[in-house]
C-alpha positions as CSV (number, residue, x, y, z in Angstrom):
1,X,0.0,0.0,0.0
2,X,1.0,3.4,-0.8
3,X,0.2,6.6,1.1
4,X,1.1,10.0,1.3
5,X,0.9,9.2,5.1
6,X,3.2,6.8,4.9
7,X,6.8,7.7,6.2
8,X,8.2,4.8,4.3
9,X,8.3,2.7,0.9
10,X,6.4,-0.2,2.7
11,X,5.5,-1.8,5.5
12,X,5.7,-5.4,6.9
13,X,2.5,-7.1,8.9
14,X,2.9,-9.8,10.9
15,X,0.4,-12.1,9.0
16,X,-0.9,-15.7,10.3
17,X,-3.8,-17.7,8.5
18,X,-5.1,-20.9,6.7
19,X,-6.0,-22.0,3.2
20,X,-8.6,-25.2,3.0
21,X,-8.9,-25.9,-1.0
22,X,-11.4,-28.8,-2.4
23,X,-9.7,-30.5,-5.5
24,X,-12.7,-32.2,-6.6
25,X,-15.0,-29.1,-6.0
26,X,-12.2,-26.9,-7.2
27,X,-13.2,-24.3,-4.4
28,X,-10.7,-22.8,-2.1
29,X,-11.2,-20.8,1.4
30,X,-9.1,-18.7,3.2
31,X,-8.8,-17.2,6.7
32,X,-5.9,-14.5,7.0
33,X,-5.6,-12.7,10.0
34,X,-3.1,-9.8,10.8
35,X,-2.3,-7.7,13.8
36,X,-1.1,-3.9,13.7
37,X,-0.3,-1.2,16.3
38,X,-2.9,1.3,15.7
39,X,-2.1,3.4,18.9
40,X,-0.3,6.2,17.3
41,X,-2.7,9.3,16.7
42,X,-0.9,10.0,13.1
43,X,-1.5,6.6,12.6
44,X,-5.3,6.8,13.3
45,X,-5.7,9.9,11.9
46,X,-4.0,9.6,8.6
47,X,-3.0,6.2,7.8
48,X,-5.4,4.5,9.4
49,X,-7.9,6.1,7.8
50,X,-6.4,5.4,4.1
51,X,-5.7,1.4,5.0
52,X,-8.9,0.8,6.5
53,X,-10.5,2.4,2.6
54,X,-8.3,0.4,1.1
55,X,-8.6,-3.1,3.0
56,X,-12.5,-3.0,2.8
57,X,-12.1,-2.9,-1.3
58,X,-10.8,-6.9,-1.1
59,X,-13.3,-8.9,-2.1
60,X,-14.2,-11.1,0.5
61,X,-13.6,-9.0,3.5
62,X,-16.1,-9.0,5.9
63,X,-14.5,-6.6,8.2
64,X,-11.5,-4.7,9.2
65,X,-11.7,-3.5,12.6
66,X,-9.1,-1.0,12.7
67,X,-12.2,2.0,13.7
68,X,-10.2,4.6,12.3
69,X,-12.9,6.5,10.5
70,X,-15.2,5.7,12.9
71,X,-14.7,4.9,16.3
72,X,-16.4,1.9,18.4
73,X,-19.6,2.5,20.1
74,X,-19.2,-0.4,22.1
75,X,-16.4,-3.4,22.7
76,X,-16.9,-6.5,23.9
77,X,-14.2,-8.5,26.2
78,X,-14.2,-11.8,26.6
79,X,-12.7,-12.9,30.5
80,X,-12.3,-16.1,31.8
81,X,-15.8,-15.1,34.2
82,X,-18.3,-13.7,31.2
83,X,-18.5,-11.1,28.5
84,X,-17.2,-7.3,29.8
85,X,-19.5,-4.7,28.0
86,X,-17.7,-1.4,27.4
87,X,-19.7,1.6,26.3
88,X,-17.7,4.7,24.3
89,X,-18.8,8.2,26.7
90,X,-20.7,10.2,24.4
């Protein structure tokens, strides 16, 4: 991906998934996960904002989660005792 925003040429994403593929079907799935530090405010503000465009025009994503345009109304936790429900203050 390329972005004004971007302080460098490219960046690397830890990436970790699976690929199931039927030969007799000829179908094929895949389930790619990856993991970024979104902390930074430039990062939300500007480059989040261009990489979450950009992901959500792959076909086949369902979602990005990176909330960079938007942010979460609410966030669910999973702990070892229940769900945690966390409401944004409005």
């Amino acid at each position: 991906m390329t972005d004004p925003a971007l302080p460098m040429k490219s960046i690397k994403v830890p990436v970790t998934g699976s690929l199931r593929a039927d030969l007799e079907k000829q179908t094929a799935d895949a389930d790619i996960k990856a993991l970024m530090d979104m902390t930074s405010e430039r990062v939300q503000s500007q480059f989040g904002i261009a990489l979450e465009t950009e992901i959500n025009q792959i076909a086949g994503v369902v979602t990005v989660g990176l909330f960079a345009r938007r942010p979460a109304d609410v966030l669910l936790v999973g702990t070892a005792h229940g769900v945690v429900t966390l409401t944004r203050a409005t």
